[in-house]
C-alpha positions in Angstrom: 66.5 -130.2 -59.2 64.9 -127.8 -61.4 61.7 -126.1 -60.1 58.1 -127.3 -62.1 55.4 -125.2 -62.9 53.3 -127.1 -60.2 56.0 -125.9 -57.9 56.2 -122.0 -58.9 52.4 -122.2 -58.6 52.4 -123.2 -55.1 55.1 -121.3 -53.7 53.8 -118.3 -55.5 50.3 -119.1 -53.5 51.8 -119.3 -50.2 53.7 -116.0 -50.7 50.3 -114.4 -51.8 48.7 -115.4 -48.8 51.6 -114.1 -46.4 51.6 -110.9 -48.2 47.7 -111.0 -47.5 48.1 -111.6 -44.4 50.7 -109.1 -43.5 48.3 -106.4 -45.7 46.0 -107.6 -43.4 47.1 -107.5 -40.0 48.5 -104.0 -41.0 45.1 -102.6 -41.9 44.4 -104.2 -37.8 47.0 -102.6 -36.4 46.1 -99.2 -38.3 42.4 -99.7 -37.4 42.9 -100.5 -33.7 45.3 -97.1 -34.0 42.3 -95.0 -35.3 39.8 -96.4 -32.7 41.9 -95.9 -29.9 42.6 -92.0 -30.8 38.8 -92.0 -31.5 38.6 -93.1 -27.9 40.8 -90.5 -26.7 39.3 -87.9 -28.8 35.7 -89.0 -27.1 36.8 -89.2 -23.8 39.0 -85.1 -24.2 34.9 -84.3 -25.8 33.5 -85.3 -22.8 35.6 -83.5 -20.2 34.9 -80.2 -22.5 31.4 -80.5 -21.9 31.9 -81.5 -18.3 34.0 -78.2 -18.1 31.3 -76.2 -20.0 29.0 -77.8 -17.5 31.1 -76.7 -14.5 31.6 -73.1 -15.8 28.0 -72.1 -16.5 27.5 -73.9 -13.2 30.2 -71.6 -11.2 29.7 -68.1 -13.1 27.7 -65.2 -11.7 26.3 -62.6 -13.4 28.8 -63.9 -16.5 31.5 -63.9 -14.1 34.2 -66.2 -12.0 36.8 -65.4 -10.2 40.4 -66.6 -11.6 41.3 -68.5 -8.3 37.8 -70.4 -7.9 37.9 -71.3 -11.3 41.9 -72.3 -11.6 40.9 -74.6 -8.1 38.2 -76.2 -10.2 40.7 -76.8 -13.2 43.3 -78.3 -10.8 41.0 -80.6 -9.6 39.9 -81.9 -12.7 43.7 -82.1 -13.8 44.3 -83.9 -11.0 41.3 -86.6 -11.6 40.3 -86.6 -7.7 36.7 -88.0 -7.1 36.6 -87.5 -11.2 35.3 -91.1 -12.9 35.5 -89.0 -16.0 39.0 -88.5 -16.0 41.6 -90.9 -15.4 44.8 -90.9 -13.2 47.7 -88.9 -15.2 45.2 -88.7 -18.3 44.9 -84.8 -18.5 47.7 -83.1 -17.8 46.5 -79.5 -18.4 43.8 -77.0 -19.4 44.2 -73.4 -20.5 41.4 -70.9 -21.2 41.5 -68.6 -24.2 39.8 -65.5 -25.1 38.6 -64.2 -28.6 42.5 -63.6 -29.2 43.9 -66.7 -28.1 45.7 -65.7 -25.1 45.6 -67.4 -22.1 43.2 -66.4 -19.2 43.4 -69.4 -17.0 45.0 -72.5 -17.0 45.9 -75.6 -15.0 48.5 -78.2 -14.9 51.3 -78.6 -16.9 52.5 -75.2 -19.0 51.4 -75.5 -23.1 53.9 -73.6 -25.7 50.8 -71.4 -27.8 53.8 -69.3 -29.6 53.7 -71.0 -32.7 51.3 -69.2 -35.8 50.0 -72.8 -36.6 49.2 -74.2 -33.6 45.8 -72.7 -32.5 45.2 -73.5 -36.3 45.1 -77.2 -36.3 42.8 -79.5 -34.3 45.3 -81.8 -32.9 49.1 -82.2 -32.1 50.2 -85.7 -31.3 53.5 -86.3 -30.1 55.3 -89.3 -28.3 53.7 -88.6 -24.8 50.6 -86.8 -25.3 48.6 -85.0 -27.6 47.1 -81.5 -27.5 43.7 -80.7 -28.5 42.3 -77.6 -29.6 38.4 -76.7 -28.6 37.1 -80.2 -28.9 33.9 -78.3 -28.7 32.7 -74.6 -29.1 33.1 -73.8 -25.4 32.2 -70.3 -26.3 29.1 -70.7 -27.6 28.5 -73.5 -24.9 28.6 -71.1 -22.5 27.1 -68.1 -23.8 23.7 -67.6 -22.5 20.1 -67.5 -23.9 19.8 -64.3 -26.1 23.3 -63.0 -25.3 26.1 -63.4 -27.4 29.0 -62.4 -24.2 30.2 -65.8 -22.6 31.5 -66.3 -19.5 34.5 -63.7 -18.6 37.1 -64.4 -16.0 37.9 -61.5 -13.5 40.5 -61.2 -10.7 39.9 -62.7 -7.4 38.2 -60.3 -4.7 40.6 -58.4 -2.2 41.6 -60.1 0.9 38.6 -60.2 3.6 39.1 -57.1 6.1 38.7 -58.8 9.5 38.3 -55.7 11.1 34.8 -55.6 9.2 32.0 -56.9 10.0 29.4 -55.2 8.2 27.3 -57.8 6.1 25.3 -55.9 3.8 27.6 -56.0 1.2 29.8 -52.7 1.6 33.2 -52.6 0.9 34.4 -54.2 3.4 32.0 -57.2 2.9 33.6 -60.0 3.8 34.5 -63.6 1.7 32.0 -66.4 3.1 33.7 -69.3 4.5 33.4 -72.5 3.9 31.5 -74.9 6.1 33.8 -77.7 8.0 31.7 -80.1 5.9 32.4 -78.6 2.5 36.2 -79.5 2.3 38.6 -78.2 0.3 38.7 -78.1 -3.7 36.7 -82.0 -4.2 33.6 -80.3 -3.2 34.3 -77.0 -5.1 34.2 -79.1 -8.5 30.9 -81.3 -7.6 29.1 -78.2 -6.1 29.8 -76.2 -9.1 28.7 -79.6 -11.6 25.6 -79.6 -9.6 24.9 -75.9 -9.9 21.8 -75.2 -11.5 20.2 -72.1 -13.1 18.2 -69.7 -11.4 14.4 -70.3 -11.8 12.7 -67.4 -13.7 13.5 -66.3 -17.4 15.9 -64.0 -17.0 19.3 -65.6 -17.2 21.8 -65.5 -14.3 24.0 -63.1 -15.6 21.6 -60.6 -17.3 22.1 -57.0 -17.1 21.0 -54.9 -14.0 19.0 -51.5 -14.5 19.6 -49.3 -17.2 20.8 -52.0 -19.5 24.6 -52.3 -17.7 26.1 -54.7 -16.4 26.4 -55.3 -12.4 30.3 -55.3 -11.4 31.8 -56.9 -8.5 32.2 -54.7 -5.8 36.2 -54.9 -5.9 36.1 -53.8 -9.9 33.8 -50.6 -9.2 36.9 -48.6 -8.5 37.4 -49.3 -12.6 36.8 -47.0 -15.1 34.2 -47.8 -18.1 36.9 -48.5 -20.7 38.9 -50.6 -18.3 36.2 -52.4 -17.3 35.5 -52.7 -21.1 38.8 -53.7 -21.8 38.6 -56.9 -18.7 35.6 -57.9 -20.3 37.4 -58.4 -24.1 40.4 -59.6 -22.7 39.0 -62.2 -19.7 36.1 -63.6 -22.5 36.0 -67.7 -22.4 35.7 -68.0 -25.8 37.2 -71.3 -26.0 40.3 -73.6 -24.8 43.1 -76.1 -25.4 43.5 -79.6 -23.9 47.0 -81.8 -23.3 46.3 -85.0 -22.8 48.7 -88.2 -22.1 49.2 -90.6 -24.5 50.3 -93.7 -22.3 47.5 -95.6 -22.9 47.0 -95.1 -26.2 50.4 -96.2 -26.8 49.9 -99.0 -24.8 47.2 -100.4 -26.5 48.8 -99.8 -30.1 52.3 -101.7 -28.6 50.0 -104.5 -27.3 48.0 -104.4 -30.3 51.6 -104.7 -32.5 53.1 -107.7 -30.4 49.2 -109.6 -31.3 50.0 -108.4 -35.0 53.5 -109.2 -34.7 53.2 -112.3 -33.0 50.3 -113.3 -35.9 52.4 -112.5 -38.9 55.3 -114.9 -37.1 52.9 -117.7 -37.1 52.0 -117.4 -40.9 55.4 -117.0 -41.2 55.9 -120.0 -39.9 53.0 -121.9 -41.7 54.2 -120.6 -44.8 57.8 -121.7 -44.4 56.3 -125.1 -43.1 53.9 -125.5 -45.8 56.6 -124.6 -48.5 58.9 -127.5 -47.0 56.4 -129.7 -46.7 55.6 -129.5 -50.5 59.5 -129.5 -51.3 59.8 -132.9 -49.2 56.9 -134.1 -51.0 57.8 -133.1 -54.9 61.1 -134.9 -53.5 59.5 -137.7 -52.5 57.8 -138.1 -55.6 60.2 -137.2 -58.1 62.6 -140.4 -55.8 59.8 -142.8 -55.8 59.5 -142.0 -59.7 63.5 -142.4 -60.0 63.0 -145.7 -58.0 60.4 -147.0 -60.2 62.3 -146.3 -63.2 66.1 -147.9 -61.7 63.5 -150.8 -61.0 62.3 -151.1 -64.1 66.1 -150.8 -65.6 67.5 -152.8 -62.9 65.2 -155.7 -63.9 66.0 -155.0 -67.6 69.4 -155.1 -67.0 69.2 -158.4 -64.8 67.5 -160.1 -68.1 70.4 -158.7 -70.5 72.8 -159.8 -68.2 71.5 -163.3 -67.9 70.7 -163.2 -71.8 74.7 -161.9 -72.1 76.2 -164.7 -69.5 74.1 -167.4 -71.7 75.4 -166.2 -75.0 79.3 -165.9 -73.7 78.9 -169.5 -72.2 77.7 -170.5 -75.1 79.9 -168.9 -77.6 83.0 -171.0 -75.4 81.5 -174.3 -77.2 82.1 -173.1 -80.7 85.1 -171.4 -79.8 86.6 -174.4 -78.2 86.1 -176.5 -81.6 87.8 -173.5 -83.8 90.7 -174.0 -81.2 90.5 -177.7 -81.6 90.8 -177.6 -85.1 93.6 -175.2 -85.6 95.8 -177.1 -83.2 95.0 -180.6 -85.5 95.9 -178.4 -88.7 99.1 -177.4 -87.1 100.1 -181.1 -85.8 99.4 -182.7 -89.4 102.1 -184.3 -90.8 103.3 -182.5 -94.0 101.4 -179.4 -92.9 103.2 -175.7 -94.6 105.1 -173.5 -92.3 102.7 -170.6 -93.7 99.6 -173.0 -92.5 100.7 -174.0 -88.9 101.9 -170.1 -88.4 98.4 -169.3 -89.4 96.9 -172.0 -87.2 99.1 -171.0 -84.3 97.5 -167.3 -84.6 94.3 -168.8 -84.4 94.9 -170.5 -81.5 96.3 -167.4 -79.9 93.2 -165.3 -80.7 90.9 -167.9 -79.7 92.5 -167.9 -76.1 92.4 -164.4 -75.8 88.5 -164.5 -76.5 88.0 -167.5 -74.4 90.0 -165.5 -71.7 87.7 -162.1 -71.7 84.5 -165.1 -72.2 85.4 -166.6 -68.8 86.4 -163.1 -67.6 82.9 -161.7 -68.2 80.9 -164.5 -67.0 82.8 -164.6 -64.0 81.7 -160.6 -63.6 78.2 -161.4 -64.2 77.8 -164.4 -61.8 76.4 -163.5 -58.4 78.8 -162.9 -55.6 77.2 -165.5 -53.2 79.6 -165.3 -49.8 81.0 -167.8 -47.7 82.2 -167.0 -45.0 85.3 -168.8 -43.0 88.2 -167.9 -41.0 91.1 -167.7 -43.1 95.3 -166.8 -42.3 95.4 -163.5 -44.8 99.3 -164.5 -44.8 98.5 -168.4 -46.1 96.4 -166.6 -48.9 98.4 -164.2 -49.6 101.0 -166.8 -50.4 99.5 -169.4 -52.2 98.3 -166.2 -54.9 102.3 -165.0 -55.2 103.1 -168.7 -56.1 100.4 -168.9 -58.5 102.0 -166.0 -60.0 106.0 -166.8 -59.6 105.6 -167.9 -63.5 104.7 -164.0 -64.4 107.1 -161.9 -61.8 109.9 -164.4 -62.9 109.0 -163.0 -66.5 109.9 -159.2 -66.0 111.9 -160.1 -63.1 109.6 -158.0 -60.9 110.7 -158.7 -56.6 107.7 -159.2 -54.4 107.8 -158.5 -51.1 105.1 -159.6 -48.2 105.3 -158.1 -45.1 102.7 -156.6 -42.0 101.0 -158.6 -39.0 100.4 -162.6 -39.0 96.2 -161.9 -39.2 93.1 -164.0 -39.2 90.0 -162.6 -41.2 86.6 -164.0 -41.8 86.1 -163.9 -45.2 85.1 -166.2 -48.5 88.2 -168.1 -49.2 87.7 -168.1 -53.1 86.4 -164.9 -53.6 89.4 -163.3 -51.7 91.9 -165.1 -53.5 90.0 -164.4 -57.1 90.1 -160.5 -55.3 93.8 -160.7 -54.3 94.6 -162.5 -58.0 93.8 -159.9 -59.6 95.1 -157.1 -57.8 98.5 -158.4 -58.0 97.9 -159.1 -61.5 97.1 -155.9 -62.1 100.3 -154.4 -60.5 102.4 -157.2 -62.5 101.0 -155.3 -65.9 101.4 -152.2 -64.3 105.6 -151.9 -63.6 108.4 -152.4 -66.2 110.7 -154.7 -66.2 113.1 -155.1 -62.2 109.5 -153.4 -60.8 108.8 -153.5 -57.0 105.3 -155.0 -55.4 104.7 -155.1 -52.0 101.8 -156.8 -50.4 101.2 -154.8 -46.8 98.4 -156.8 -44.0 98.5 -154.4 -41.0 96.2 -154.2 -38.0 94.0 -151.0 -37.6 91.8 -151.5 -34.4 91.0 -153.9 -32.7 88.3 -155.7 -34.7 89.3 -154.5 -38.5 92.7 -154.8 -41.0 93.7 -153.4 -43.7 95.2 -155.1 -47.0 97.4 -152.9 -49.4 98.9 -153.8 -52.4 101.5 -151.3 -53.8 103.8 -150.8 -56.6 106.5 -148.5 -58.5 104.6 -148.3 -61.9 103.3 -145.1 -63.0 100.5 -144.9 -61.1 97.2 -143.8 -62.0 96.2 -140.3 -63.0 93.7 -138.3 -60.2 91.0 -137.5 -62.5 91.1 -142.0 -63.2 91.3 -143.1 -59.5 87.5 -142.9 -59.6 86.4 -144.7 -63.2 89.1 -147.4 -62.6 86.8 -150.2 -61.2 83.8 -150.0 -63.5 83.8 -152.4 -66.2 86.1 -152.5 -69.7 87.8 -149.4 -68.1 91.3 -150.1 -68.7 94.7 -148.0 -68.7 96.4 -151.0 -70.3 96.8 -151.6 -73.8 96.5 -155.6 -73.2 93.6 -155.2 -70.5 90.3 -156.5 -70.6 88.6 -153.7 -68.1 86.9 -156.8 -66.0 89.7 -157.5 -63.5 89.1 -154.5 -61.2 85.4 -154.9 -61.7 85.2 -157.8 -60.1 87.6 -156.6 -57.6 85.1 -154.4 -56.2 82.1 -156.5 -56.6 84.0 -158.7 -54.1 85.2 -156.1 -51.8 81.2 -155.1 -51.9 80.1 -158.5 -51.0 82.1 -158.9 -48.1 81.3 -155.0 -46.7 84.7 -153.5 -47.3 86.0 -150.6 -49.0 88.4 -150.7 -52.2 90.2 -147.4 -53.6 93.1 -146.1 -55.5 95.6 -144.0 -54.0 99.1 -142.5 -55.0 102.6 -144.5 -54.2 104.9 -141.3 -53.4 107.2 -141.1 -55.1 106.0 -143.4 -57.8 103.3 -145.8 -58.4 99.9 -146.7 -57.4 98.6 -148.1 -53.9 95.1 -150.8 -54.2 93.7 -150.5 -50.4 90.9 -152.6 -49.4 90.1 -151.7 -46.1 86.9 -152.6 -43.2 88.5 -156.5 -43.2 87.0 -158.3 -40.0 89.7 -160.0 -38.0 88.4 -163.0 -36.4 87.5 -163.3 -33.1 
């Protein structure tokens, strides 16, 4: 069936709205992608500010000791008593100075070797994603006026036990921690809740003479390698690694949704598309219909219109016939005139023979039907046709099973007539026919009729039954025709099939035995 215009116009709209669709649910999936890394990029902003917050809550005098403030880090690495952070979603902090090295750090290690990496903002990989100052920690935590942020310094000495001066000699000793204080939880909320000083000078302003206080376990430091603690131990800003897991959770649940939505206008498509092919079927069928209708109804009328002419022509015919036979039976009539007249006659039989032929092709096959000895009939047709086998001395055998069928008596011996007539014009002179009845189940026969002629070609077996197609030079095409028209009435099946070695088999087949 060749594809209309109506049809390329409607398949090409349904594949313009799955291709929009797909465009669409791509854009989704690549906006739900950006939020949720917007989401994670929030969410690494707000623990920098919350670890600016703690810093400038924990420094003295611009200073914090490495192991308070890598207990702090830990802590919020580790997300205890943090509703900021969640379970496994930070998995490590580092602290750089104004030359990017490291001066603290917490969780798992970060690779800062690369010439690039310090460069870029962000580095996402399959499991997490490393972000680079999410905010300016260093002027975050630089103070009012100053420019210095918050430096990192070494832990004090050990505490000499031996000590106990408390006025803050050298050996002054490290205060303890109350038994209500705990361990590291309540190192990160007291440092969050740290406040500034009252008073305008900032916390970590300079002492007398302009210089800055050291801690009493640096004093033993000289000025440039104090200097040098300060450049190198400067917060001036720091790196984050952060899991990915949920964001790739919510992008592979987010693709499934996508997936699972492009499936189902897949489907619709596929659906839609069959549904129009059933119905341009349907339609172009019901069109086919209305027009084998109209045919079949034209046909019926020349048919009838055909029948009526051929039974009529028989009348005229008959008296041309008439009247040759009395010219020929006149008394004193020429040789030439009676040959003539004889020829007549001849001709006139042969068209009063393909008349009757025809009308008995056209009339409807209206069926009887009786139970009947398929030998009996078989018989009474060979005797019928003794005068033409004894001709060309043809031998016809009957053989198979002693059967009873229902069928129309007359229209299987008209069927049967012409079959063997057929295979009678078929063979040469001392030809072979056999007539085969055999039983093939229990409720149907089958009725063959075979012969040594030449047999029918392979590319004829399946024009040989419609009408005026004849392989026979004295055939009238009909014979066959209304062979299957019979075989149809009844339900069975007629074909053609090759004799080996030699010949052509007629089997009708479906015959119902009687009960």
């Amino acid at each position: 069936m060749e594809m209309t215009r109506r049809s390329l116009l409607v398949y090409g709209l349904l594949a313009a709205v799955w291709v929009l669709v797909l465009g669409w649910q791509i854009e989704e999936h690549s906006r739900v992608k950006n939020v949720a890394k917007t989401d994670l990029r929030n969410r690494s902003r707000d623990i920098a500010n919350t670890l600016s917050a703690i810093i400038r809550g924990m420094r003295f005098r611009g200073q914090i000791p490495r192991d308070r403030l890598e207990s702090v880090l830990n802590e919020l690495v580790n997300g205890h008593s943090n509703e900021l952070v969640k379970s496994s979603e930070l998995l490590s902090i580092v602290l750089l100075n104004a030359t990017n090295q490291q001066v603290a750090s917490a969780g798992s290690p970060i690779d800062l070797q690369r010439e690039d990496f310090l460069q870029e903002g962000e580095h996402w990989g399959q499991r997490g994603v490393i972000l680079v100052n999410p905010v300016d920690l260093g002027a975050a935590l630089a103070s009012e006026g100053f420019t210095n942020p918050t430096v990192v310094i070494p832990p004090p000495p050990p505490r000499d036990t031996s000590n106990t001066n408390r006025d803050g000699g050298r050996g002054f000793p490290r205060r303890e921690a109350r038994p209500d204080e705990g361990g590291p939880t309540n190192l990160l909320a007291a440092a969050a809740s740290n406040a500034a000083p009252p008073g305008n000078r900032p916390p970590d302003a300079p002492g007398r003479g302009g210089r800055t206080r050291r801690p009493f376990w640096l004093r033993g430091m000289n000025d440039r390698e104090y200097q040098n603690l300060m450049e190198t131990g400067a917060v001036h800003g720091f790196v984050l690694a952060m899991s990915t897991e949920a964001f790739q959770a919510a992008c592979t649940r987010d693709l499934w949704l996508r997936a699972f939505i492009i499936l189902l206008a897949t489907i619709s498509v596929l659906g839609s598309a069959l549904a129009w092919r059933n119905l341009s079927k349907t339609s172009e069928l019901q069109m086919r219909l209305i027009r084998a209708s109209e045919m079949n109804t034209h046909l019926k009328e020349m048919n009838l219109a055909a029948a009526g002419l051929a039974h009529e022509t028989r009348n005229p015919l008959n008296i041309i016939r008439g009247l040759a036979q009395m010219i020929s039976k006149q008394p004193g009539t020429l040789p030439e005139t009676q040959k003539k007249s004889r020829e007549i006659i001849d001709e006139a039989d042969k068209v009063a023979a393909q008349l009757n032929e025809f009308i008995n092709y056209s009339r409807p096959r209206e069926v009887r039907r009786s139970v009947l000895a398929l030998g009996s009939v078989v018989a009474e047709v060979v005797r019928a046709l003794n005068y033409d086998l004894d001709e060309k001395k043809i031998a016809l055998q009957i053989k198979g099973d002693v059967l009873s069928i229902e069928a129309d008596e007359q229209l299987l011996r008209q069927a049967l007539f012409n079959l063997i007539l057929n295979a009678i014009q078929a063979v040469d002179g001392n030809g072979e026919i056999l007539v085969v009845a055999e039983k093939r189940n229990p409720s149907e026969a089958v009725l063959e009729v075979r012969d040594n002629g030449p047999g029918v070609p392979a590319d004829r077996r399946s024009e040989i039954f419609k009408p005026y197609f004849t392989t026979q030079e004295k055939g009238t095409g009909l014979g066959l025709a209304v062979v299957q028209q019979i075989v149809l009435a009844h339900g069975w099946e007629v074909e053609c099939l090759p004799n080996e070695p030699r010949g052509a088999i007629f089997r009708i087949t479906h015959l119902k035995l009687a009960s």
